[in-house]
N, C-alpha and C positions, 0 to 999 in steps of 0.2 A: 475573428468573425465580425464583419462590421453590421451594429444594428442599427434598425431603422430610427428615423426620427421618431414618428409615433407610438415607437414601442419606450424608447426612452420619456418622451412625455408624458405617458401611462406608469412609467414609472417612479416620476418627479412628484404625479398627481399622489401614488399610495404611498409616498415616504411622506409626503407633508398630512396624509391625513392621519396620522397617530394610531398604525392596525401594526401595531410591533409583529404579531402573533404570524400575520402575514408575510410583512417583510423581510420573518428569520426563511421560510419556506422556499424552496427552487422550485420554480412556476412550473418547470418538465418536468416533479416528479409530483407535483397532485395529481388525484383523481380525477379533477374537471380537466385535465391536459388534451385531451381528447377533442373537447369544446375548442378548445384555442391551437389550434395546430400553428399557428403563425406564432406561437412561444416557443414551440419547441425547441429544447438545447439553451434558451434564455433564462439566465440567473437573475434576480432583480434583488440588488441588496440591499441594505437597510440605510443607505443616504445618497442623494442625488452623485452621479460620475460625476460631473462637472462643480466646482465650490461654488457653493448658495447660503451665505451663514444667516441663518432664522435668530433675530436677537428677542430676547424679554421685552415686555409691555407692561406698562400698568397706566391706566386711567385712574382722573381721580376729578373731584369741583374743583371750583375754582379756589377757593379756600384750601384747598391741600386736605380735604375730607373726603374718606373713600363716598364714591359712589353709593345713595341709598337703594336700598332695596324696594321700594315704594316711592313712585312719584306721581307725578298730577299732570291730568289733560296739558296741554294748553302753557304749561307752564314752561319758560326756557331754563336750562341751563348751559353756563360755561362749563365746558370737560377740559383737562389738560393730559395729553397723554405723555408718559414719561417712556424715554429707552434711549439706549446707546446709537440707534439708528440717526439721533439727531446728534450727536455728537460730530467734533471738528476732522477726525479721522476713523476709517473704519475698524472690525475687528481683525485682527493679526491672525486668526484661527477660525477654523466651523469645523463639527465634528472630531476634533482634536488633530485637524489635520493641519497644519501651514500656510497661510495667505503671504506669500513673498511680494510686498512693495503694495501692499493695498492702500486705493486711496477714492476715495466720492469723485465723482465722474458729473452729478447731479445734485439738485434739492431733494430731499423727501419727499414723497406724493401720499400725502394722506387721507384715509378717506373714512369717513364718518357714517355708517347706519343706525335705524333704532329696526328691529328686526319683531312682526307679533308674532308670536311662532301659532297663537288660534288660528287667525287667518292666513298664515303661511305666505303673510307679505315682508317685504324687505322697501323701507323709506330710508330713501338718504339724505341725509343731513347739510345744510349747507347756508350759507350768512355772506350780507354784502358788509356786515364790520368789518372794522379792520384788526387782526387778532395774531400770534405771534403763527408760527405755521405751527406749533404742535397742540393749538387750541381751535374750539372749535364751539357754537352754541346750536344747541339738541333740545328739537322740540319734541316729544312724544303727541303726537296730535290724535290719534285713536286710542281710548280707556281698550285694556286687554288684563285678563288675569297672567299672562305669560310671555312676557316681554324679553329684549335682552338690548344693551347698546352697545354697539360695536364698533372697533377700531380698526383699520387694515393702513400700513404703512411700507410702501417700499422705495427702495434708493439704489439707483444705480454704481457699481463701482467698477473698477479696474483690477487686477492686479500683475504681475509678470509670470509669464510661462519659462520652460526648462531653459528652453532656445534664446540667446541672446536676441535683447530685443525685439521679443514678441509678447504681446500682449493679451486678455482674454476680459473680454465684459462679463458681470451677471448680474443679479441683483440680491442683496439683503434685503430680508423680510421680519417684521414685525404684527403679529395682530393678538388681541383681546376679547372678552365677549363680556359682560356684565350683565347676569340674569336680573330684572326689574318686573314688576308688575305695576299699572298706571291706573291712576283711582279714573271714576267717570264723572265730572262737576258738570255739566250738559244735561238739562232736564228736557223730556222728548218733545218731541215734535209731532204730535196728533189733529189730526183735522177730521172731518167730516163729510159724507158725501147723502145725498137726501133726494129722493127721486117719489113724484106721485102717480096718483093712476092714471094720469094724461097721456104722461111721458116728460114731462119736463122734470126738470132735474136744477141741483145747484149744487156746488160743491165749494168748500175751503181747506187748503191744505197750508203748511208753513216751513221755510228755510231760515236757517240761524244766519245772519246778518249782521256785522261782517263775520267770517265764518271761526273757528277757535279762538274769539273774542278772549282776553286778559288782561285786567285783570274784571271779575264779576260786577256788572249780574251781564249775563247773554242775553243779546239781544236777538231780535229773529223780526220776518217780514210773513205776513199773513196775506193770501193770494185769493181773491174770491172769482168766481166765474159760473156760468148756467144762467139758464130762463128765470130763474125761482131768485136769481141774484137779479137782474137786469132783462127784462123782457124783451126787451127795444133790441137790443146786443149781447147774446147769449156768449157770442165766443169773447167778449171783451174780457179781459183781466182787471179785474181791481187790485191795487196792491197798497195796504197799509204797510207803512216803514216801523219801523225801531221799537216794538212794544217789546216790554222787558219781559224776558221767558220766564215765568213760572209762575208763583201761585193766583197774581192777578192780573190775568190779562181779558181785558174789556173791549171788545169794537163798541164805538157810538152809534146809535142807530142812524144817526146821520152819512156813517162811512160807508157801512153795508149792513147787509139783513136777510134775510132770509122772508120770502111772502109767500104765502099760501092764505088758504081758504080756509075757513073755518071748519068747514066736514072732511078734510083735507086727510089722507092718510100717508105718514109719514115713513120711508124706507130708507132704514139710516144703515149705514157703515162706517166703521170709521176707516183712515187713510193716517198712512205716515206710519213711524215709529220714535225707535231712540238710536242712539249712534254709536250704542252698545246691545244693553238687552232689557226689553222693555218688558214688566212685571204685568204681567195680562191679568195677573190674580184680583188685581188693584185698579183695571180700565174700567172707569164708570163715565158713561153719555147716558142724554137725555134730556128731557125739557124740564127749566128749571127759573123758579119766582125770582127774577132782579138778576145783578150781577155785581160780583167781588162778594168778596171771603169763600166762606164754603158753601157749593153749590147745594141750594133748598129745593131737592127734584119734586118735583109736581107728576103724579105716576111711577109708576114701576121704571126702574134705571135697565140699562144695556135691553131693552128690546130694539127689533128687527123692522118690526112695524108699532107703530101709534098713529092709533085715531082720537085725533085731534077733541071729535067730538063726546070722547069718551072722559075727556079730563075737565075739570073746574078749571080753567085758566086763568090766570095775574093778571093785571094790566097790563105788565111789562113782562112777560115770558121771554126766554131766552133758550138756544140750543146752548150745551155746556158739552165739553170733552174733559173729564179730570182723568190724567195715565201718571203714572211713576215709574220709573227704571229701577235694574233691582239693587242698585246702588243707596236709594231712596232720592231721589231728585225727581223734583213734582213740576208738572205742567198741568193748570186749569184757565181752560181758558173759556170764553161768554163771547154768544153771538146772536144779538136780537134775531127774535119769530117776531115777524109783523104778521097779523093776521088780517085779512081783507073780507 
C-alpha cells in the first residue's frame, strides 16, 4: 500500500514528539478511527520509515558551567552547545538500525531561542560576533518567572541505499531546552496625564533610552506635550534625553513644567507601567514640596482630582509619580507645577 506524503509527515511529527503511549497504538484500531478515515488500514510505528538519527545535546557557558537557573534582564551570555552532530563524521546507526557509508553532506544549522512560556513568546537569539558555529551569545531581554533557552541543531547527510549506487539525503537532529527564570533590574516607567476644567490638558509619559541598557543604572527619555505644557503649541513634543531611571529623577523648571492657575482643579492619571509587573499596591502621585529624595506630598496622595485651592502650597511644588515593580525596582520621578 503506498502512503501518502502527509500521512507520513504526521507521522515523523508524533515520533519526534516523545507520546511513546501513542506510537505503540495502530491508528485503524482506536476509537477516534472514525474521525480519521484517511488512516484507515495505516500503522504508524514508533520511529520515522526513512533514517533520521536525533543525536544528544547539552548546552552549557562559556566557562564549561551548566547553565544557571536564574539570570538577569539584559544581561549576555556565551552558551556552547555540545553533541556529536558537530562532529567530523556522522553516526553509523539511529534506532539501532544501520547507516551504510554515512557521511555530512553540510555544516550544522543552528539555532538559538530564549522561549517565555508567561507570554507564550519565542526570541531568537542572534550576534554579529564572530563565534565558533556551536556558540552562540543569548540575551534574555524580558524579566519572566518561566523561561527556558533553547537549542535546535540540524545537519544534513547522506548515506547509501540497497541498490548499487544509490543514494538517500536526510537530516540528523539535535535539540535542548534549559528551564530559566530572568530577574527584572528595569525600574518602571510611569508618567502622568493632568487635564482641567477648560479642557486643556498636558501630559508626560517615558521610554527607556537606549533600550536594555548594560550595564546599570537605565537610562530613559521623558516626553512632555499639551496646552498645560506649551500653550503656543500643544501638539509639540518636548523630549528630555538621558535622566537616569530611578529614585531621582528631576525635570528643571527650565526644561518643562506643568502651568496652571491657582483655583485650578487638577485631574490626574497616571500613564505607563513596568516591563514586567508593576506593584500598584506601592503607586503613589501627587503634589509634592521640592524635588529629590523622598517625595514630601503636600495633601492627600493618589487622588483623581485636587484643587489646587485646597492645599497650602511650597514655593516650589512639584507633580511627583513614585511606582515600584514587584521585583522592588523604584521609579520617582519630579515635575515642576508652575502656578500662574
Amino acid at each position: 500500500m503506498k502512503i501518502n506524503r502527509s500521512i507520513l509527515l504526521v507521522a515523523v511529527i508524533v515520533c519526534l514528539s516523545g507520546a511513546p503511549a501513542l506510537l505503540a497504538q495502530d491508528v485503524a484500531d482506536t476509537k477516534n478511527s472514525k474521525d480519521t478515515p484517511w488512516l484507515e488500514g495505516v500503522t504508524i510505528g514508533p520511529h520515522p520509515t526513512e533514517i533520521s538519527p536525533v543525536l544528544p545535546l547539552k548546552i552549557y557557558l562559556e566557562n564549561g558551567e551548566p547553565v544557571t537557573a536564574t539570570l538577569t534582564e539584559d544581561i549576555p551570555l556565551v552558551l556552547v552547545a555540545e553533541s556529536d552532530i558537530f562532529a567530523s563524521t556522522p553516526p553509523v546507526e539511529a534506532n539501532g538500525e544501520e547507516i551504510p557509508n554515512p557521511r555530512w553532506i553540510r555544516n550544522a544549522a543552528v539555532s538559538w531561542f530564549f522561549i517565555d512560556w508567561e507570554k507564550n513568546k519565542n526570541f531568537s537569539a542572534s550576534t554579529t560576533q564572530q563565534l565558533a558555529l556551536n556558540q552562540m551569545v543569548v540575551t534574555p531581554l524580558q524579566p519572566t518567572k518561566k523561561g527556558a533557552i533553547t537549542c535546535y541543531v540540524g545537519r544534513k547527510m547522506r548515506y547509501d541505499l540497497p541498490e548499487p549506487g544509490k543514494t538517500r539525503g536526510t537530516f540528523a537532529n539535535s535539540s535542548v531546552a534549559e528551564d530559566v527564570q530572568v530577574l527584572d533590574i528595569t525600574p518602571p516607567l510611569c508618567g502622568l496625564e493632568i487635564a482641567v476644567d477648560d479642557g486643556r490638558s498636558g501630559t508626560f509619559w517615558l521610554d527607556e533610552n537606549p533600550p536594555n541598557k548594560y550595564p546599570l543604572p537605565k537610562l530613559a527619555d521623558i516626553h512632555f506635550s499639551g496646552a498645560l505644557i506649551q500653550e503656543s503649541d500643544p501638539d509639540e513634543i518636548i523630549t528630555i534625553q538621558g535622566l537616569e531611571l530611578g529614585l531621582n529623577m528631576v525635570v528643571a523648571p527650565e526644561q518643562a513644567a506643568i502651568n496652571v492657575a491657582a483655583d485650578a482643579v487638577l485631574k490626574i492619571k497616571v500613564n505607563g507601567g513596568d516591563n514586567y509587573k508593576l506593584d500598584n499596591s506601592n503607586l503613589k502621585y501627587g503634589v509634592c514640596s521640592g524635588a529629590g529624595g523622598e517625595p514630601v506630598p503636600v495633601g492627600e496622595i493618589n487622588q483623581s482630582e485636587i484643587k489646587l485651592s485646597s492645599l497650602k502650597l511650597p514655593e516650589d511644588p512639584y507633580l511627583y509619580v513614585d511606582a515600584s515593580d514587584v521585583a522592588g525596582n523604584r521609579q520617582v520621578l519630579f515635575v515642576p507645577l508652575k502656578i500662574k
